[in-house]
C-alpha positions as CSV (number, residue, x, y, z in Angstrom):
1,X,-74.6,65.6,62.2
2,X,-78.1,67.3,61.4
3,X,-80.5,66.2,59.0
4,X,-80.2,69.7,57.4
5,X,-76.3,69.7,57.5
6,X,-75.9,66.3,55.6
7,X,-78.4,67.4,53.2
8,X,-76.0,69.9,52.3
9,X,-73.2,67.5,51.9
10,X,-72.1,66.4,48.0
11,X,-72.5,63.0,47.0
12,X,-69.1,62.3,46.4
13,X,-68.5,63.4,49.9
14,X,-71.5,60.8,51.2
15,X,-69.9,57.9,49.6
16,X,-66.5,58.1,51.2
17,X,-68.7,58.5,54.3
18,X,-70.4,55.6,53.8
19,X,-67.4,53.8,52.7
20,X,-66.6,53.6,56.2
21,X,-68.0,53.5,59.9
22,X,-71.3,55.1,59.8
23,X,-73.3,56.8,62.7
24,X,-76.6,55.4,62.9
25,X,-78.2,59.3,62.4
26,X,-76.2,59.8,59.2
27,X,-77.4,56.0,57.8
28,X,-81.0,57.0,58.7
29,X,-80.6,60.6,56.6
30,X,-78.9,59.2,53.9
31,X,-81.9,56.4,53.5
32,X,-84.1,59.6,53.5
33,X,-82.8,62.1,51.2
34,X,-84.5,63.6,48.6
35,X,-81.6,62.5,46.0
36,X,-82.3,58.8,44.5
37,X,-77.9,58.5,44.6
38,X,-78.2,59.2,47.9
39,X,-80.8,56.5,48.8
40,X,-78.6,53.9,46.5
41,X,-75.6,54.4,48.6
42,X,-77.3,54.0,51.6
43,X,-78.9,50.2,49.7
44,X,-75.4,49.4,48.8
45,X,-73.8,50.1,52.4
46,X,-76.6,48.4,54.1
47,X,-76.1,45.1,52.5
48,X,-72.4,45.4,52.8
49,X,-72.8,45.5,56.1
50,X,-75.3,42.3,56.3
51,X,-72.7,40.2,53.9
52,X,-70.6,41.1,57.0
53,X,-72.7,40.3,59.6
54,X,-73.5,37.2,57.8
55,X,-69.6,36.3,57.4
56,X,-69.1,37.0,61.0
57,X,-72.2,34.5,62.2
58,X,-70.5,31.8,59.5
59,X,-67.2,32.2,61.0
60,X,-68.5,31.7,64.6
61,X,-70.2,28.9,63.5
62,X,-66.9,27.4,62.7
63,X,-66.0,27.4,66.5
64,X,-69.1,25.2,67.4
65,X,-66.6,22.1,67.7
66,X,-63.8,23.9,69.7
67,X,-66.3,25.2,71.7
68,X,-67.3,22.2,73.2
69,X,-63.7,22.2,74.8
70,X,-63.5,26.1,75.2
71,X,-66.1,25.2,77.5
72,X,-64.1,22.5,79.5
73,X,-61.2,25.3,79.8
74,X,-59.1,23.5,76.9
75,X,-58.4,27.1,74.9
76,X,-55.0,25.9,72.6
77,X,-57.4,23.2,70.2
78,X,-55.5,22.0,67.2
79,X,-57.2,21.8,63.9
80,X,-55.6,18.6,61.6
81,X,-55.5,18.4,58.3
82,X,-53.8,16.8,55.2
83,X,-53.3,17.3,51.5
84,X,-51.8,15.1,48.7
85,X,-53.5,11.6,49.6
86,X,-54.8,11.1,46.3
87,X,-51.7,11.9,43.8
88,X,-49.1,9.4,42.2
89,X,-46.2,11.9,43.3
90,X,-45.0,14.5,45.6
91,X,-45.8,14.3,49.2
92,X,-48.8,13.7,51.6
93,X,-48.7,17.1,53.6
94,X,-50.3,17.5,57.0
95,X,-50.7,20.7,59.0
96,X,-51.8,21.7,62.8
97,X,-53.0,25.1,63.4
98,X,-53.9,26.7,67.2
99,X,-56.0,29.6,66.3
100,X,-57.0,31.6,69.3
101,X,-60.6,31.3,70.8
102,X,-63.2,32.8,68.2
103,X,-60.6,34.5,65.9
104,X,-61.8,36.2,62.4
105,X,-60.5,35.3,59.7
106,X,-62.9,36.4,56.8
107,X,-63.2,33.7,53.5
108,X,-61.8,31.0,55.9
109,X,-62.9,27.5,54.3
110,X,-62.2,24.8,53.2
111,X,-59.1,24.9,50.7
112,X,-60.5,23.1,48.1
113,X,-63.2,25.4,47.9
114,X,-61.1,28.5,47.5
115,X,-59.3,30.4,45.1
116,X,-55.2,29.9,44.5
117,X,-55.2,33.8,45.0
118,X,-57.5,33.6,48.3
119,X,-55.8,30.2,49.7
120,X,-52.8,32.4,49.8
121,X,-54.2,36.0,51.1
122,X,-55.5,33.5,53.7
123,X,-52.2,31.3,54.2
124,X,-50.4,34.8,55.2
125,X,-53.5,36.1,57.4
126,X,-53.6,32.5,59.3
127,X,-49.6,32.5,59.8
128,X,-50.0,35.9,61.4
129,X,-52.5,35.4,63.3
130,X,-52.6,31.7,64.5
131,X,-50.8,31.3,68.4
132,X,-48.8,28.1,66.6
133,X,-48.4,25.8,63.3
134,X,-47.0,23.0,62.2
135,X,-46.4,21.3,59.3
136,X,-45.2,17.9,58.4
137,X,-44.5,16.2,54.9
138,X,-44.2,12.6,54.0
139,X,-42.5,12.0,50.8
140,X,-42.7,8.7,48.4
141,X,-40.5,6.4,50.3
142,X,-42.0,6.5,53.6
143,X,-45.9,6.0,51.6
144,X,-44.7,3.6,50.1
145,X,-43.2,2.5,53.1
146,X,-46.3,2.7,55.4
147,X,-49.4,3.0,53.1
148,X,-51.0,6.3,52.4
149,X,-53.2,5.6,55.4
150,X,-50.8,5.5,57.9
151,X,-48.2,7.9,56.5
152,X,-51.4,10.3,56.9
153,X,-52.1,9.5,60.2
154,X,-48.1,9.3,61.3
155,X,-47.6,12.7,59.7
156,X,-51.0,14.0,62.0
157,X,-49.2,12.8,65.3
158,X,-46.0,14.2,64.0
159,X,-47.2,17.8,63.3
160,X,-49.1,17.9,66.5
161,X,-46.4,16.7,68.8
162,X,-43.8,19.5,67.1
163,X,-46.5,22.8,67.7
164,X,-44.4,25.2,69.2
165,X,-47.3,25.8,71.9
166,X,-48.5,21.9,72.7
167,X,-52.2,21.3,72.2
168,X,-54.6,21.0,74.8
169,X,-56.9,19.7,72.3
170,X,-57.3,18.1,68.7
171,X,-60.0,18.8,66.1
172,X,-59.2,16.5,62.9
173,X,-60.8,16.3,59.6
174,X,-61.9,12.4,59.5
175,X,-59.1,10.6,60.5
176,X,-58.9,9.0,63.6
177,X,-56.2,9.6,66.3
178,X,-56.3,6.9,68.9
179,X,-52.9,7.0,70.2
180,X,-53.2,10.8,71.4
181,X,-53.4,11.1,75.3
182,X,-55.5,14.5,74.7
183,X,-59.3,14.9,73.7
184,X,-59.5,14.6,70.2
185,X,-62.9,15.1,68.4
186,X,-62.7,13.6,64.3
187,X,-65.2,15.1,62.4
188,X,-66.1,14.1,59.0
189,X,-65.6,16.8,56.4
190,X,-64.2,19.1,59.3
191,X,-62.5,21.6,56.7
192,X,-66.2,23.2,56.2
193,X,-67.2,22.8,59.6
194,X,-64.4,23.9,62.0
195,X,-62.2,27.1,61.5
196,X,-58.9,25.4,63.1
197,X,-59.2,22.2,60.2
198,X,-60.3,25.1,57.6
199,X,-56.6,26.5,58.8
200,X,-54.9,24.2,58.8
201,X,-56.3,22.7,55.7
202,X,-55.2,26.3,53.8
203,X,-51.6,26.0,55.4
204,X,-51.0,22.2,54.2
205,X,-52.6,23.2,50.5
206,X,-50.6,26.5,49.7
207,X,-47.5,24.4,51.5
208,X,-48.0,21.5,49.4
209,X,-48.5,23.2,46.2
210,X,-45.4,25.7,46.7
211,X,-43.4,22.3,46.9
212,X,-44.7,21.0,43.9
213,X,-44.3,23.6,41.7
214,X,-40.8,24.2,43.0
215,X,-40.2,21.2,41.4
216,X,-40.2,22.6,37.7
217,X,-36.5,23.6,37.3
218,X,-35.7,19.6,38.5
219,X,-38.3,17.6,36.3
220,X,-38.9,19.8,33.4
221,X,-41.5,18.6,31.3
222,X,-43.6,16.8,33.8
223,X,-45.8,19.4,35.0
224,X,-46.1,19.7,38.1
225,X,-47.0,23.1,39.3
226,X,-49.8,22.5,36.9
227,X,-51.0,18.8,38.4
228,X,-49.7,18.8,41.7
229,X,-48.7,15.2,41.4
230,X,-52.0,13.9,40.2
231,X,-52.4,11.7,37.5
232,X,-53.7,13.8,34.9
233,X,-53.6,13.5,31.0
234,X,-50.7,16.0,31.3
235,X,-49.1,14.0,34.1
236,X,-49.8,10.4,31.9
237,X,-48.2,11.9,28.9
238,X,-44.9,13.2,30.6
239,X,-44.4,9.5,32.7
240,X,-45.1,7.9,28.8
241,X,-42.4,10.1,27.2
242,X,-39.5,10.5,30.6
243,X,-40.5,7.7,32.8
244,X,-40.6,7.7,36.3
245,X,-39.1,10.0,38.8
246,X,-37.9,9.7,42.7
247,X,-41.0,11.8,43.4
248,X,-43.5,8.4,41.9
249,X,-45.1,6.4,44.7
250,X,-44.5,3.0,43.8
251,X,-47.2,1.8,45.6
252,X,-49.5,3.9,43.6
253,X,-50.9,2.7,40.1
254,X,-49.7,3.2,37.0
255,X,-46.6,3.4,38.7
256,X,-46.3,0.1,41.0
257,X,-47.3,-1.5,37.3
258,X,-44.3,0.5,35.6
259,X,-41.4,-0.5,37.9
260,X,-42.9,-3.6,39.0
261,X,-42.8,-2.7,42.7
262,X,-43.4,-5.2,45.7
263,X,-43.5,-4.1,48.7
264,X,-40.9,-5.7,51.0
């Protein structure tokens, strides 16, 4: 529109325009008019759209590692990553995620550093969007069983080798994968650096922690949507007053000390 036409316009009606796509013509007369609320809505919309230019460029970052194999014509690369290595009970949970090349996914991060409220706004955009996932739990018995180490790593094969699409490719926060017969590029803290571990890294999380909080109705009193199965003050106080449950990693102390566990 003309300069002398948008000078015309009210301001209410300028900030729904500028609450959307803008033409470059009316950004320029809106920086320019005579009214100071004018000029501040045109401030405000310009660094909107530099936080989003500045979230795009972080995003695209996040595709420097599949890249390297977008390049060799490997498109379908599988972010890896787990959740639960740390508690005394619940599952380890591990999840593979095939996002397609350069997808968007605004906020996408590591889970830990992330909001329950965005971890799951982004669980749903990421289920939506991704070509395939997988996801893979190893409860008590079989860490107890194999080690947390292992069960983490057996659980990584597991969830890779059931994508619904296989993977052409493996991007994996940390652990190692030597027994896959397909590239695979481990990358230490990954989750921040790669958008298919940030993925898959949401997906285990939100899975993990739906599980575990699930779990209220069967072990009352133990607390753990709160804890998630680490060994918190909460968590101490409820295994002092009730004892152990099925969901306890014997392996893991206090609880190896508890019921005496050896492993067989």
């Amino acid at each position: 529109m003309l300069k002398s036409e948008f000078s015309q316009l009210k301001v209410k009606d300028i900030k729904e325009l500028l609450s959307g796509t803008v033409d470059f013509e009316d950004l320029m007369w809106a920086q320019e008019d005579e009214r100071s609320s004018v000029r501040k809505l045109a401030a405000a919309y310009v660094m909107r759209q530099k936080k989003v230019l500045e979230e795009q460029q972080r995003i695209e970052k996040m595709y420097d590692y599949e890249g390297m194999f977008y390049e060799d014509g490997l498109y379908h690369v599988a972010g890896v990553d787990e959740v639960g290595r740390g508690p005394i009970a619940g599952p380890v949970t591990v999840a593979a995620v095939i996002l397609p090349p350069h997808t968007f996914i605004g906020g996408l991060n590591d889970s830990k550093k992330l909001s329950e409220q965005k971890r799951e706004a982004l669980y749903d955009e990421i289920m939506e969007k991704a070509i395939t996932v997988s996801c893979v739990s190893y409860g008590p018995e079989k860490i107890d069983e194999l080690n947390i180490y292992e069960a983490t790593r057996q659980a990584m094969y597991e969830a890779i080798r059931t994508l619904a699409v296989p993977a052409e490719a493996v991007v994996a926060d940390a652990m190692k994968l030597p027994d896959l017969t397909i590239p695979v590029e481990s990358i230490i803290k990954g989750d921040s650096k790669s958008a298919n571990i940030a993925a898959a890294s949401i997906i285990a999380k939100v899975t993990r922690d739906r599980y575990m909080a699930s779990l209220e109705d069967e072990y009352p009193g133990y607390g753990f949507a709160i804890h998630k199965g680490y060994y918190t003050d909460l968590h101490k106080d409820a295994i002092e007053l009730q004892g152990v449950t099925p969901l306890h990693r014997k392996s893991f102390e206090p609880v190896k000390s508890i019921v005496g566990w050896v492993k067989k």
